[in-house]
N, C-alpha and C positions, 0 to 999 in steps of 0.2 A: 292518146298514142297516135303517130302517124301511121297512113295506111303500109308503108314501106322507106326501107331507107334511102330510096333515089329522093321522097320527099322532103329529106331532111338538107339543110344550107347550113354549113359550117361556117360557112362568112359572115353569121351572125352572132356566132359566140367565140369564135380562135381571131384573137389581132395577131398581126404582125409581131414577133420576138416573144410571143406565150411560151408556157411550159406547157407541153402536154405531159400525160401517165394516165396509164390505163395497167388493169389488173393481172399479175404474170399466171403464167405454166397453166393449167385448165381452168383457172377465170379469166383468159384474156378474152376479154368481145370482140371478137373477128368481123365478127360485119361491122361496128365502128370503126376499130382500124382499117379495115381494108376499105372504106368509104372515103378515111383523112388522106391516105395514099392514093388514093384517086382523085379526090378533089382538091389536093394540094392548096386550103383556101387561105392561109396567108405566107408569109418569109422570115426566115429567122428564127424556125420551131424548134424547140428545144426539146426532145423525148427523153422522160428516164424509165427504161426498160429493166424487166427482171428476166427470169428464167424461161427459153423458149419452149414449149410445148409444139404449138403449132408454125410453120413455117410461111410466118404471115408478112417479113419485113427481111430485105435484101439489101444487097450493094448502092443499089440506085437510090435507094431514101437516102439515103446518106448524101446527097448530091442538093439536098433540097432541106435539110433538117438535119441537127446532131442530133445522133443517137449516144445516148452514155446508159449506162448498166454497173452493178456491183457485181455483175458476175459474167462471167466466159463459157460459164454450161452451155452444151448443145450447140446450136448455129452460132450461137456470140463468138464462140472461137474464131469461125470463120469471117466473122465481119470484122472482128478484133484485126488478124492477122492482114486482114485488107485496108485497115484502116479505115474503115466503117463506122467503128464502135470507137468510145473512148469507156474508161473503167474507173468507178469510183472506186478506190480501197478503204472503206469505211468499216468500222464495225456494223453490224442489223443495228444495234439497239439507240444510234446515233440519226437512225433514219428519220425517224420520229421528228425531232430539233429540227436535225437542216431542214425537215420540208416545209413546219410550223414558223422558220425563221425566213424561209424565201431563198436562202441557198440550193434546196434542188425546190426548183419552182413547180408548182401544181397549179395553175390557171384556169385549165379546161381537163375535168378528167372523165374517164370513159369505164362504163363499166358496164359487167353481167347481171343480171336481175334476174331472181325468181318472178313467176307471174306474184299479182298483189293478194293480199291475204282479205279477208272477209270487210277489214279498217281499212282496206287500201295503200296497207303498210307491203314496200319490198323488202323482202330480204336479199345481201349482196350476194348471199350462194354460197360459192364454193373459198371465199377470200378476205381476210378483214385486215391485216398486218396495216402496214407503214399507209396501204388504201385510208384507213380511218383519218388518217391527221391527212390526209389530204383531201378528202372530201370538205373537212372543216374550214380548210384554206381557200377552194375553188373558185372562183367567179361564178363557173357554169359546169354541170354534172348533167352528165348525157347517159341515158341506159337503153342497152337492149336486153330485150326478155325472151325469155324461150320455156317452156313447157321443163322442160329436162335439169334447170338449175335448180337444184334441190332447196328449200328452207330449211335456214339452217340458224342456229341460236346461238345469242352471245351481240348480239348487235352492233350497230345499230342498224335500224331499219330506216328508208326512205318513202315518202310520201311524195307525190304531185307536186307540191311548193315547192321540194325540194330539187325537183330535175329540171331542167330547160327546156329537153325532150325525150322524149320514148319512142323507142325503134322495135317493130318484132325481129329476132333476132334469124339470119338464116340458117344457122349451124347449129348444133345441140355441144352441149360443154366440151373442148377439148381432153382427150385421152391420154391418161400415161402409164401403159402398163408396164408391170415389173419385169425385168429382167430374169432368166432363169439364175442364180448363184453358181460358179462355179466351182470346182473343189479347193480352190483354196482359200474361195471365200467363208465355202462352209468352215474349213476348219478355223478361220480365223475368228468366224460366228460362235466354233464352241471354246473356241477358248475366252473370249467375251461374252458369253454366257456364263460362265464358272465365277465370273463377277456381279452378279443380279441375281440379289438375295429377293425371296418372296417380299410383297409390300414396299418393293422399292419404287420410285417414280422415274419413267424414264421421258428422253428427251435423244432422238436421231435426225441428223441429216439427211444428205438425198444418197440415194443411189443405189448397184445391189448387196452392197456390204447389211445396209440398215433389213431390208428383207431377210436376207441368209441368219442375220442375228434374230430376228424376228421369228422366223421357222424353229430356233431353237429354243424357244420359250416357252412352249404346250406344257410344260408339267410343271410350271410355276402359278402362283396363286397372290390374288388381290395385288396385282400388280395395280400401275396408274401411269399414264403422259400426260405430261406439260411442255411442249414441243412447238419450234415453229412452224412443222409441217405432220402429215398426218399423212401417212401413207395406205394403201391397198392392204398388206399385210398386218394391220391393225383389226382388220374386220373379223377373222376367225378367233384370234387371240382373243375380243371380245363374246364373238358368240358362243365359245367354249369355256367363260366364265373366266379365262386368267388374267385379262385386263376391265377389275373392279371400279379402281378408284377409291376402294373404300379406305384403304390404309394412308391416301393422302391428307397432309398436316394442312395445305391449302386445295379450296376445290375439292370436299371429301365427296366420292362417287363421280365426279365429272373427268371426263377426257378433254384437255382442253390442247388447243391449237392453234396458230397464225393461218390457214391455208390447207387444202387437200390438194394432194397430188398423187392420182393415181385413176381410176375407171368407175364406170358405172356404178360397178361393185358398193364401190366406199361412198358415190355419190347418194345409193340410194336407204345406205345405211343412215346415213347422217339427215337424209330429211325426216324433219320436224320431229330429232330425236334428243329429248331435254338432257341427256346423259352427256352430249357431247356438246361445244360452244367452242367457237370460233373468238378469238381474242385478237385487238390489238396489238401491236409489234412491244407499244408502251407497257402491258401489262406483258406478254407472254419475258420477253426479255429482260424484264426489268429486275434489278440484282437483288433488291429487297426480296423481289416475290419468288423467285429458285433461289436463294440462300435458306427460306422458311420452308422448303419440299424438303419433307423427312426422305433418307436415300435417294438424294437424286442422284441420278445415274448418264451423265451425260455424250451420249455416242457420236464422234465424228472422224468423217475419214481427213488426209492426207495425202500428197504428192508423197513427200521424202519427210524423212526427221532426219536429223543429225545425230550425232553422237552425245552431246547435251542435251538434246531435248528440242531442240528448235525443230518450227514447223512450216513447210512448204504449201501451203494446201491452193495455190494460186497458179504456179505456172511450171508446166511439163514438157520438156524438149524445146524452149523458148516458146510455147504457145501460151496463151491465156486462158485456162481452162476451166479454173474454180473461183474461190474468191476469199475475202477474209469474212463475209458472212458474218453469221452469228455466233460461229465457234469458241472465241475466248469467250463471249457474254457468258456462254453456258459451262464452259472447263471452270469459268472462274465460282461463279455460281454452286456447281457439284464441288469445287472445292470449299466453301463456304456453309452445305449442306452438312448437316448432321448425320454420318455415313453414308458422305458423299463419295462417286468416284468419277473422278474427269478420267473421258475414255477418247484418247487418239487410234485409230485404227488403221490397217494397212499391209497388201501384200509385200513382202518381203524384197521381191523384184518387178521388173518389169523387163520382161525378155529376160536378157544376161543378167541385166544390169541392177545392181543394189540401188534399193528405196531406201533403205539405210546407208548414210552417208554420211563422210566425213566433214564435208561441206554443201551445204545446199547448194543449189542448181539456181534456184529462184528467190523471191521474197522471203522473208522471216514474217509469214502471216501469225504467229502462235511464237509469242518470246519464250525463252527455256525454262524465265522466271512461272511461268501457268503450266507446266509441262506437268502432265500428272499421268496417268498408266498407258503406255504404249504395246500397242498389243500385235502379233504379227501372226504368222500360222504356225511360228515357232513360241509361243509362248507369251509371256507379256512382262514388262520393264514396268516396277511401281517406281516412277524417279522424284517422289515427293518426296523431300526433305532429304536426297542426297547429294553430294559434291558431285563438283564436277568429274572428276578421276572415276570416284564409283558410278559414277552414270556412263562412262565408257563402256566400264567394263560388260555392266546389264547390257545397253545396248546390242553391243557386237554380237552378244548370244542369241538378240532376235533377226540379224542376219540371218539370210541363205548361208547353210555351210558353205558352197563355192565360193563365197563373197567374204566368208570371216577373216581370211588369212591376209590378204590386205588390208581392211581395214583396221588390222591389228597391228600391221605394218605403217599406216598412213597415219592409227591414231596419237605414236609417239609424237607426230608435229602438235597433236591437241594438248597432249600431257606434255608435253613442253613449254606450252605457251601457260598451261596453267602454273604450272613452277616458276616459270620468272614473274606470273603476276604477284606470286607466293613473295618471292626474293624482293620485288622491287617495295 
Protein backbone atom coordinates (compact mmCIF):
# COMPACT_ATOMS: atom_id res chain seq x y z
CA UNK A 1 0.00 0.00 0.00
CA UNK A 2 1.25 3.51 -0.53
CA UNK A 3 2.05 5.76 2.18
CA UNK A 4 -0.82 8.31 0.77
CA UNK A 5 -2.54 9.21 -2.13
CA UNK A 6 -0.45 12.26 -3.22
CA UNK A 7 1.91 9.24 -3.86
CA UNK A 8 0.03 7.69 -6.30
CA UNK A 9 0.48 8.80 -10.53
CA UNK A 10 -2.31 8.01 -12.58
CA UNK A 11 -0.25 8.62 -15.52
CA UNK A 12 0.60 5.18 -15.25
CA UNK A 13 -2.45 3.36 -15.49
CA UNK A 14 -5.40 5.95 -17.33
CA UNK A 15 -4.26 6.49 -21.28
CA UNK A 16 -5.59 8.82 -23.19
CA UNK A 17 -9.78 8.14 -24.34
CA UNK A 18 -9.99 5.12 -21.25
CA UNK A 19 -13.22 4.45 -19.62
CA UNK A 20 -13.14 5.12 -16.17
CA UNK A 21 -15.98 3.70 -13.24
CA UNK A 22 -15.86 3.74 -9.97
CA UNK A 23 -18.39 2.41 -7.32
CA UNK A 24 -21.86 4.65 -6.86
CA UNK A 25 -24.03 6.15 -3.63
CA UNK A 26 -21.74 5.07 -0.20
CA UNK A 27 -19.15 2.83 -2.13
CA UNK A 28 -17.87 5.67 -4.10
CA UNK A 29 -13.93 6.19 -3.19
CA UNK A 30 -13.75 9.77 -2.82
CA UNK A 31 -10.15 10.13 -2.28
CA UNK A 32 -9.69 8.28 -5.78
CA UNK A 33 -11.89 10.34 -7.44
CA UNK A 34 -11.05 13.37 -6.08
CA UNK A 35 -7.38 12.60 -6.78
CA UNK A 36 -8.43 11.72 -10.88
CA UNK A 37 -10.05 15.48 -10.82
CA UNK A 38 -7.20 16.77 -9.65
CA UNK A 39 -4.65 15.13 -11.60
CA UNK A 40 -6.54 15.24 -14.69
CA UNK A 41 -3.73 12.53 -16.01
CA UNK A 42 -4.89 11.88 -19.52
CA UNK A 43 -7.69 13.39 -22.41
CA UNK A 44 -10.77 12.01 -23.64
CA UNK A 45 -11.96 10.20 -20.20
CA UNK A 46 -14.93 8.79 -20.43
CA UNK A 47 -16.76 8.28 -16.70
CA UNK A 48 -19.99 6.14 -16.21
CA UNK A 49 -21.27 7.26 -13.10
CA UNK A 50 -24.30 6.08 -10.80
CA UNK A 51 -26.19 7.48 -8.09
CA UNK A 52 -24.61 10.56 -6.07
CA UNK A 53 -24.30 10.26 -2.43
CA UNK A 54 -21.44 12.36 -1.95
CA UNK A 55 -20.92 15.56 -3.83
CA UNK A 56 -17.60 14.78 -5.32
CA UNK A 57 -17.94 15.75 -9.20
CA UNK A 58 -19.24 19.16 -10.74
CA UNK A 59 -19.87 21.27 -13.82
CA UNK A 60 -16.19 21.80 -14.62
CA UNK A 61 -15.23 17.86 -15.05
CA UNK A 62 -17.38 18.00 -17.68
CA UNK A 63 -15.14 20.34 -19.41
CA UNK A 64 -12.23 17.76 -19.43
CA UNK A 65 -14.16 14.15 -19.48
CA UNK A 66 -17.86 12.97 -20.22
CA UNK A 67 -19.60 12.01 -17.68
CA UNK A 68 -22.74 9.63 -18.51
CA UNK A 69 -24.95 7.87 -15.79
CA UNK A 70 -28.31 5.66 -15.91
CA UNK A 71 -29.65 7.95 -13.68
CA UNK A 72 -30.53 11.72 -12.70
CA UNK A 73 -30.95 11.11 -8.84
CA UNK A 74 -29.58 13.66 -6.59
CA UNK A 75 -26.78 16.22 -8.31
CA UNK A 76 -27.14 14.31 -11.89
CA UNK A 77 -30.20 16.34 -12.24
CA UNK A 78 -28.22 19.20 -12.01
CA UNK A 79 -25.45 18.37 -14.20
CA UNK A 80 -28.04 16.79 -16.49
CA UNK A 81 -29.96 20.05 -16.76
CA UNK A 82 -26.34 21.83 -17.47
CA UNK A 83 -25.42 19.75 -19.78
CA UNK A 84 -22.85 17.98 -17.83
CA UNK A 85 -24.12 14.58 -17.77
CA UNK A 86 -25.43 12.58 -20.76
CA UNK A 87 -28.05 9.48 -19.67
CA UNK A 88 -27.99 6.01 -20.69
CA UNK A 89 -31.74 4.66 -20.76
CA UNK A 90 -30.93 1.17 -20.26
CA UNK A 91 -32.47 -1.46 -18.38
CA UNK A 92 -29.97 -2.55 -14.81
CA UNK A 93 -29.79 -5.95 -15.96
CA UNK A 94 -28.35 -4.80 -19.55
CA UNK A 95 -25.35 -3.33 -17.59
CA UNK A 96 -23.73 -6.36 -17.21
CA UNK A 97 -23.21 -7.03 -21.52
CA UNK A 98 -22.51 -3.62 -22.36
CA UNK A 99 -19.74 -3.32 -20.02
CA UNK A 100 -18.27 -7.26 -20.72
CA UNK A 101 -18.79 -6.06 -24.48
CA UNK A 102 -16.85 -2.70 -24.25
CA UNK A 103 -19.81 -0.58 -25.01
CA UNK A 104 -19.80 1.31 -21.64
CA UNK A 105 -15.96 0.94 -21.29
CA UNK A 106 -14.31 -0.09 -17.75
CA UNK A 107 -10.42 0.36 -18.30
CA UNK A 108 -9.33 1.75 -15.08
CA UNK A 109 -11.78 1.24 -12.19
CA UNK A 110 -11.62 2.64 -8.77
CA UNK A 111 -12.99 1.28 -5.88
CA UNK A 112 -13.59 1.10 -1.90
CA UNK A 113 -11.94 -1.72 -0.02
CA UNK A 114 -12.41 -3.18 3.32
CA UNK A 115 -9.00 -3.43 5.16
CA UNK A 116 -7.44 -7.25 3.97
CA UNK A 117 -8.57 -10.24 5.79
CA UNK A 118 -6.22 -12.77 7.61
CA UNK A 119 -5.38 -14.31 3.45
CA UNK A 120 -5.01 -10.93 2.47
CA UNK A 121 -8.08 -11.20 0.65
CA UNK A 122 -10.43 -7.46 0.19
CA UNK A 123 -13.65 -7.42 0.37
CA UNK A 124 -15.39 -4.45 -2.05
CA UNK A 125 -17.62 -3.49 1.02
CA UNK A 126 -20.37 -1.85 0.71
CA UNK A 127 -21.06 -2.74 -3.44
CA UNK A 128 -20.87 -5.63 -6.08
CA UNK A 129 -23.74 -4.95 -8.90
CA UNK A 130 -22.46 -4.11 -12.66
CA UNK A 131 -18.72 -3.34 -10.35
CA UNK A 132 -18.20 -7.24 -10.83
CA UNK A 133 -18.17 -7.41 -14.66
CA UNK A 134 -16.06 -4.60 -14.58
CA UNK A 135 -13.39 -5.41 -12.57
CA UNK A 136 -13.24 -8.67 -14.78
CA UNK A 137 -12.68 -6.26 -17.90
CA UNK A 138 -10.10 -3.69 -16.37
CA UNK A 139 -6.67 -3.24 -17.36
CA UNK A 140 -6.01 -1.65 -13.99
CA UNK A 141 -8.05 -1.72 -10.51
CA UNK A 142 -6.99 0.88 -8.04
CA UNK A 143 -8.41 0.57 -4.18
CA UNK A 144 -8.52 2.60 -1.28
CA UNK A 145 -9.10 1.07 2.11
CA UNK A 146 -10.40 2.53 5.20
CA UNK A 147 -11.15 0.88 8.49
CA UNK A 148 -14.96 1.67 8.34
CA UNK A 149 -15.84 -0.37 4.97
CA UNK A 150 -17.50 -3.18 6.32
CA UNK A 151 -16.81 -7.07 5.03
CA UNK A 152 -19.20 -8.13 3.40
CA UNK A 153 -20.16 -11.70 1.56
CA UNK A 154 -21.08 -12.78 -1.54
CA UNK A 155 -17.92 -11.96 -3.48
CA UNK A 156 -15.65 -11.73 -4.96
CA UNK A 157 -12.73 -10.71 -3.11
CA UNK A 158 -9.37 -9.17 -4.24
CA UNK A 159 -5.85 -9.98 -3.54
CA UNK A 160 -2.41 -7.96 -4.26
CA UNK A 161 -2.18 -9.36 -7.94
CA UNK A 162 -5.16 -8.16 -8.50
CA UNK A 163 -4.72 -4.21 -7.82
CA UNK A 164 -2.21 -1.79 -9.54
CA UNK A 165 -2.36 0.08 -6.32
CA UNK A 166 -3.64 0.72 -2.73
CA UNK A 167 -4.36 4.12 -1.36
CA UNK A 168 -5.39 4.58 2.54
CA UNK A 169 -8.53 5.92 2.13
CA UNK A 170 -9.20 9.69 3.68
CA UNK A 171 -12.95 9.56 4.25
CA UNK A 172 -14.89 6.73 5.94
CA UNK A 173 -18.00 5.36 3.67
CA UNK A 174 -20.29 7.87 2.43
CA UNK A 175 -23.77 8.30 4.32
CA UNK A 176 -27.46 8.06 3.24
CA UNK A 177 -29.72 8.51 5.71
CA UNK A 178 -33.53 8.05 5.37
CA UNK A 179 -35.77 10.52 4.97
CA UNK A 180 -38.54 10.95 7.50
CA UNK A 181 -41.99 9.60 5.41
CA UNK A 182 -44.50 11.89 5.10
CA UNK A 183 -48.17 11.27 5.47
CA UNK A 184 -49.10 10.36 2.43
CA UNK A 185 -46.44 8.36 2.01
CA UNK A 186 -47.40 6.46 5.02
CA UNK A 187 -50.68 5.86 3.71
CA UNK A 188 -49.55 4.97 0.52
CA UNK A 189 -47.02 2.39 2.52
CA UNK A 190 -50.22 0.93 4.11
CA UNK A 191 -51.98 0.38 1.35
CA UNK A 192 -48.82 -1.56 -0.19
CA UNK A 193 -48.53 -3.31 2.81
CA UNK A 194 -52.04 -4.95 2.55
CA UNK A 195 -50.27 -6.64 -0.51
CA UNK A 196 -47.23 -8.64 1.37
CA UNK A 197 -48.37 -11.73 2.47
CA UNK A 198 -46.03 -13.41 5.27
CA UNK A 199 -43.13 -15.40 3.43
CA UNK A 200 -43.22 -13.26 0.61
CA UNK A 201 -39.75 -12.08 -0.96
CA UNK A 202 -39.36 -8.60 -1.45
CA UNK A 203 -37.38 -6.33 -3.74
CA UNK A 204 -37.65 -1.98 -3.34
CA UNK A 205 -36.03 0.89 -4.87
CA UNK A 206 -34.59 4.04 -3.58
CA UNK A 207 -36.21 6.50 -1.88
CA UNK A 208 -38.68 7.42 1.19
CA UNK A 209 -41.71 5.49 -0.38
CA UNK A 210 -39.42 2.00 0.12
CA UNK A 211 -38.85 3.03 4.04
CA UNK A 212 -42.55 4.27 4.87
CA UNK A 213 -43.35 0.71 3.31
CA UNK A 214 -40.74 -0.89 5.31
CA UNK A 215 -42.04 0.72 8.80
CA UNK A 216 -45.25 -1.06 7.89
CA UNK A 217 -43.91 -4.41 8.01
CA UNK A 218 -43.33 -5.17 12.02
CA UNK A 219 -46.10 -7.62 12.33
CA UNK A 220 -45.31 -9.79 9.42
CA UNK A 221 -43.16 -12.89 9.56
CA UNK A 222 -40.35 -14.85 7.63
CA UNK A 223 -40.31 -12.37 5.16
CA UNK A 224 -37.01 -12.33 2.55
CA UNK A 225 -35.05 -9.66 -0.11
CA UNK A 226 -33.60 -10.21 -3.16
CA UNK A 227 -33.15 -6.47 -4.08
CA UNK A 228 -30.70 -4.36 -5.95
CA UNK A 229 -30.22 -2.28 -2.99
CA UNK A 230 -30.63 -2.77 0.67
CA UNK A 231 -31.47 0.00 2.60
CA UNK A 232 -31.21 1.36 6.55
CA UNK A 233 -34.82 0.29 7.15
CA UNK A 234 -33.99 -3.41 6.47
CA UNK A 235 -31.88 -3.55 9.77
CA UNK A 236 -34.89 -3.69 12.56
CA UNK A 237 -37.13 -5.64 10.28
CA UNK A 238 -34.25 -8.20 10.59
CA UNK A 239 -33.37 -7.73 14.16
CA UNK A 240 -37.05 -8.23 15.13
CA UNK A 241 -37.18 -11.58 13.43
CA UNK A 242 -39.64 -10.41 10.27
CA UNK A 243 -36.98 -10.58 7.66
CA UNK A 244 -35.98 -14.55 7.75
CA UNK A 245 -35.30 -15.61 4.60
CA UNK A 246 -36.28 -18.73 5.53
CA UNK A 247 -39.46 -19.13 3.33
CA UNK A 248 -37.32 -18.21 0.10
CA UNK A 249 -37.46 -20.80 -2.87
CA UNK A 250 -33.99 -19.34 -3.83
CA UNK A 251 -31.24 -18.19 -1.22
CA UNK A 252 -33.22 -20.06 1.74
CA UNK A 253 -32.27 -17.68 4.89
CA UNK A 254 -30.03 -15.15 2.99
CA UNK A 255 -30.83 -11.50 2.44
CA UNK A 256 -29.38 -10.79 -0.78
CA UNK A 257 -28.41 -7.51 -2.63
CA UNK A 258 -26.65 -5.36 -5.45
CA UNK A 259 -25.39 -2.54 -2.95
CA UNK A 260 -26.22 -0.64 0.46
CA UNK A 261 -27.50 2.43 0.63
CA UNK A 262 -28.07 3.86 3.75
CA UNK A 263 -25.69 4.71 7.33
CA UNK A 264 -23.41 3.26 9.63
CA UNK A 265 -26.29 1.53 10.91
CA UNK A 266 -26.81 -1.10 8.08
CA UNK A 267 -23.05 -0.79 7.43
CA UNK A 268 -22.11 -2.29 10.56
CA UNK A 269 -24.96 -4.84 10.52
CA UNK A 270 -23.86 -6.39 7.34
CA UNK A 271 -20.13 -6.89 8.42
CA UNK A 272 -18.89 -10.24 8.20
CA UNK A 273 -22.63 -11.15 8.58
CA UNK A 274 -22.99 -14.70 6.47
CA UNK A 275 -26.96 -14.15 6.51
CA UNK A 276 -26.59 -11.35 4.03
CA UNK A 277 -24.35 -11.31 0.60
CA UNK A 278 -23.96 -8.73 -1.77
CA UNK A 279 -24.52 -10.05 -5.54
CA UNK A 280 -23.75 -9.23 -8.87
CA UNK A 281 -26.06 -7.04 -11.08
CA UNK A 282 -25.94 -10.69 -13.46
CA UNK A 283 -27.39 -12.75 -10.56
CA UNK A 284 -29.46 -10.21 -8.47
CA UNK A 285 -31.45 -9.25 -11.83
CA UNK A 286 -31.36 -11.95 -13.66
CA UNK A 287 -35.03 -13.20 -14.94
CA UNK A 288 -34.50 -16.83 -14.32
CA UNK A 289 -33.46 -16.19 -10.70
CA UNK A 290 -36.72 -13.57 -9.58
CA UNK A 291 -39.09 -15.54 -11.78
CA UNK A 292 -37.96 -18.84 -9.25
CA UNK A 293 -38.64 -16.35 -5.76
CA UNK A 294 -41.69 -17.81 -4.26
CA UNK A 295 -44.04 -14.30 -3.74
CA UNK A 296 -41.89 -11.89 -5.01
CA UNK A 297 -43.03 -8.83 -4.28
CA UNK A 298 -41.56 -6.27 -6.31
CA UNK A 299 -41.73 -2.38 -4.99
CA UNK A 300 -40.98 0.79 -7.34
CA UNK A 301 -41.86 4.24 -7.29
CA UNK A 302 -42.90 6.49 -10.48
CA UNK A 303 -43.05 10.15 -11.78
CA UNK A 304 -46.72 9.65 -13.35
CA UNK A 305 -48.69 6.57 -14.94
CA UNK A 306 -51.22 7.13 -17.33
CA UNK A 307 -54.35 6.02 -17.62
CA UNK A 308 -53.23 2.52 -19.12
CA UNK A 309 -50.68 1.79 -17.28
CA UNK A 310 -47.67 3.40 -18.74
CA UNK A 311 -44.80 4.49 -16.64
CA UNK A 312 -42.85 7.82 -16.17
CA UNK A 313 -40.22 7.02 -13.71
CA UNK A 314 -37.48 9.28 -15.61
CA UNK A 315 -38.41 12.89 -15.99
CA UNK A 316 -40.29 15.42 -13.89
CA UNK A 317 -41.21 19.09 -14.96
CA UNK A 318 -38.65 18.42 -18.09
CA UNK A 319 -35.89 17.60 -15.52
CA UNK A 320 -34.00 14.20 -15.56
CA UNK A 321 -34.56 12.96 -12.44
CA UNK A 322 -34.76 9.04 -12.20
CA UNK A 323 -34.12 6.59 -14.71
CA UNK A 324 -35.33 3.33 -16.25
CA UNK A 325 -33.10 1.32 -13.78
CA UNK A 326 -33.88 -1.91 -12.88
CA UNK A 327 -37.73 -1.47 -12.66
CA UNK A 328 -39.32 -3.65 -15.54
CA UNK A 329 -36.25 -6.33 -14.72
CA UNK A 330 -38.08 -6.84 -11.44
CA UNK A 331 -42.22 -5.96 -12.38
CA UNK A 332 -41.53 -8.46 -15.02
CA UNK A 333 -39.80 -10.90 -12.80
CA UNK A 334 -42.85 -10.49 -9.77
CA UNK A 335 -44.90 -11.06 -12.72
CA UNK A 336 -43.35 -14.36 -13.63
CA UNK A 337 -43.14 -15.28 -9.79
CA UNK A 338 -45.51 -17.79 -8.31
CA UNK A 339 -47.61 -15.08 -6.33
CA UNK A 340 -46.04 -12.58 -7.63
CA UNK A 341 -47.06 -8.96 -7.36
CA UNK A 342 -45.38 -6.00 -9.64
CA UNK A 343 -45.87 -3.03 -7.29
CA UNK A 344 -45.70 0.55 -9.07
CA UNK A 345 -45.97 3.21 -6.47
CA UNK A 346 -47.00 6.83 -6.05
CA UNK A 347 -48.38 9.90 -4.60
CA UNK A 348 -51.36 10.86 -6.26
CA UNK A 349 -50.12 14.52 -6.98
CA UNK A 350 -47.58 16.77 -6.78
CA UNK A 351 -48.68 20.16 -5.64
CA UNK A 352 -52.14 20.63 -7.63
CA UNK A 353 -51.24 18.71 -10.11
CA UNK A 354 -52.21 14.86 -10.94
CA UNK A 355 -49.48 12.09 -11.12
CA UNK A 356 -52.14 10.29 -12.64
CA UNK A 357 -52.37 11.29 -16.14
CA UNK A 358 -53.87 11.15 -19.19
CA UNK A 359 -50.74 11.47 -21.01
CA UNK A 360 -47.33 11.25 -19.76
CA UNK A 361 -45.24 14.25 -19.44
CA UNK A 362 -42.03 12.27 -20.09
CA UNK A 363 -40.58 8.79 -21.39
CA UNK A 364 -42.56 5.63 -21.30
CA UNK A 365 -39.71 4.03 -18.92
CA UNK A 366 -42.47 0.96 -17.81
CA UNK A 367 -44.59 -0.16 -21.24
CA UNK A 368 -48.53 -0.75 -20.20
CA UNK A 369 -47.84 -4.17 -21.54
CA UNK A 370 -45.66 -4.83 -17.61
CA UNK A 371 -48.22 -2.68 -15.83
CA UNK A 372 -49.08 -4.71 -12.85
CA UNK A 373 -50.59 -3.07 -9.39
CA UNK A 374 -50.60 0.59 -9.16
CA UNK A 375 -50.86 1.84 -5.84
CA UNK A 376 -51.63 5.48 -4.63
CA UNK A 377 -52.76 6.73 -1.09
CA UNK A 378 -56.15 6.22 -2.57
CA UNK A 379 -56.04 2.71 -2.96
CA UNK A 380 -54.55 0.48 -5.58
CA UNK A 381 -55.30 -0.40 -9.57
CA UNK A 382 -54.60 -4.55 -10.02
CA UNK A 383 -54.35 -3.73 -14.07
CA UNK A 384 -53.05 -7.27 -15.00
CA UNK A 385 -54.99 -8.86 -17.46
CA UNK A 386 -57.41 -5.90 -18.02
CA UNK A 387 -58.22 -3.74 -21.28
CA UNK A 388 -57.74 -0.95 -21.97
CA UNK A 389 -61.30 0.85 -21.14
CA UNK A 390 -61.22 -1.03 -17.79
CA UNK A 391 -57.87 0.30 -16.94
CA UNK A 392 -59.31 3.71 -17.22
CA UNK A 393 -61.78 3.35 -15.25
CA UNK A 394 -59.45 1.69 -12.04
CA UNK A 395 -57.13 4.31 -12.72
CA UNK A 396 -59.13 7.53 -12.46
CA UNK A 397 -60.15 6.23 -8.88
CA UNK A 398 -56.63 6.32 -7.73
CA UNK A 399 -56.61 10.06 -8.66
CA UNK A 400 -56.86 12.99 -6.19
CA UNK A 401 -60.68 13.49 -5.92
CA UNK A 402 -59.85 17.34 -7.18
CA UNK A 403 -58.14 15.73 -10.27
CA UNK A 404 -60.94 12.89 -11.08
CA UNK A 405 -63.40 15.17 -12.84
CA UNK A 406 -61.04 15.96 -15.68
CA UNK A 407 -59.41 13.28 -16.15
CA UNK A 408 -62.76 11.75 -16.55
CA UNK A 409 -63.36 14.49 -19.07
CA UNK A 410 -59.97 14.09 -20.85
CA UNK A 411 -60.09 10.34 -20.66
CA UNK A 412 -62.94 10.16 -23.48
CA UNK A 413 -59.99 11.26 -26.01
CA UNK A 414 -58.35 7.60 -24.61
CA UNK A 415 -61.62 5.76 -25.07
CA UNK A 416 -61.76 7.01 -28.18
CA UNK A 417 -58.74 6.22 -29.62
CA UNK A 418 -59.34 2.80 -28.23
CA UNK A 419 -62.68 2.34 -30.23
CA UNK A 420 -61.33 3.19 -33.57
CA UNK A 421 -58.41 0.78 -32.95
CA UNK A 422 -61.57 -1.67 -32.12
CA UNK A 423 -63.31 -0.39 -35.71
CA UNK A 424 -60.26 -0.23 -37.84
Amino acid sequence: MLGSVEDLDLTRYVRDGDGVMWAQACAEPRTLVEHLLRQRPAAGLRAFIGIPVARTLSQDNARWMTLNSYTGAGVNADLHSAGALDIVPAHYSSFPGLIRDGVIKADVVLVQLSPPDSRGHYSLGIAREYLADALATARAVIGEVHPDVPWTHGGPTLTADDLAAVVPARYPPAESPRTSPKPVHQAIAANVAALIEDGATLQFGVGALTEAVLDELHDRRHLGVHSGLLPDGLVPLIERGVVTGERKSVDRGKTVGGMLLGTRRLFEHVHRNPRVELRATSYTHHPAVLAAQHRFVALNSAVEVDLTGQVNAEVAQGRYVGAVGGAVDFLRGASRSEGGVPVVMLPSRAGTASRIVTGLSGPVSTPRSDAGVVVTEHGFADLRGLSLSQRVERMIALAAPENRGELDRSAEAVLANVRRARQG
